[in-house]
C-alpha positions as CSV (number, residue, x, y, z in Angstrom):
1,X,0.0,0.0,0.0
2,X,1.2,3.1,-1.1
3,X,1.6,6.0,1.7
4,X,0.7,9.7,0.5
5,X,2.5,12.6,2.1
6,X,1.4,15.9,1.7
7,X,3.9,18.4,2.6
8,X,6.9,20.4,0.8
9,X,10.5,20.0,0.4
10,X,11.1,23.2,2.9
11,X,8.8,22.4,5.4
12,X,10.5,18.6,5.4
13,X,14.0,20.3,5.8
14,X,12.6,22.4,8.5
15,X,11.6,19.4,10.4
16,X,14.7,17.6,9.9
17,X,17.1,20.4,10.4
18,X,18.5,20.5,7.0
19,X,18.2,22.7,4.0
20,X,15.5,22.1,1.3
21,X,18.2,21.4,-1.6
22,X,19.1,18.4,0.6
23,X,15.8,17.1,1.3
24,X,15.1,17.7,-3.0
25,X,18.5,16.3,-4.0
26,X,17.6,12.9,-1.7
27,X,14.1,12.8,-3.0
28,X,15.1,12.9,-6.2
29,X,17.5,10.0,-5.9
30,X,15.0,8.3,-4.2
31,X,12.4,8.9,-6.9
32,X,15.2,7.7,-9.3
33,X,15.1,4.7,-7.8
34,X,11.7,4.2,-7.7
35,X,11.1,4.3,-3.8
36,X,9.0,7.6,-4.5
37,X,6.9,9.2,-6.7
38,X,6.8,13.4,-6.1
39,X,4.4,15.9,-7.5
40,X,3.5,19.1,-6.0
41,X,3.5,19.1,-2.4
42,X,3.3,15.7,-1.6
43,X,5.4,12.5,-1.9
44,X,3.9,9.0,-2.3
45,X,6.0,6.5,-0.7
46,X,6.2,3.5,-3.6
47,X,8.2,1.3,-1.4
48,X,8.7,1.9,2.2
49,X,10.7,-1.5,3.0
50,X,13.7,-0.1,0.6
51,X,13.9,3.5,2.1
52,X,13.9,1.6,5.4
53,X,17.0,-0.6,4.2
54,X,18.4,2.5,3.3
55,X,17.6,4.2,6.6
56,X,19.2,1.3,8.4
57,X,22.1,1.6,6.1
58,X,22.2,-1.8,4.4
């Protein structure tokens, strides 16, 4: 099951304490490799098991 996230590249840097050209250069890397899907203002999680192998760094 897809997960839809409605929210924006700033505010998603602003909670994580980065910068928003981070947060779109990761996203796009992740949309890349078809974990996400982004459109305006929201990000659809396509496959949350491989962005949490990549959170757990394997």
């Amino acid at each position: 099951m897809d997960v839809l996230v409605h929210t924006t590249h700033a505010q998603l840097a602003n909670e994580l304490g980065s910068v928003r050209e981070m947060v779109s250069r990761l996203l796009k890397g992740f949309e890349v490799q078809g974990l996400v899907a982004l459109a305006r203002e929201q990000v659809e999680i396509l496959d949350p098991a491989g962005l949490r192998r990549i959170s757990e760094g394997r």
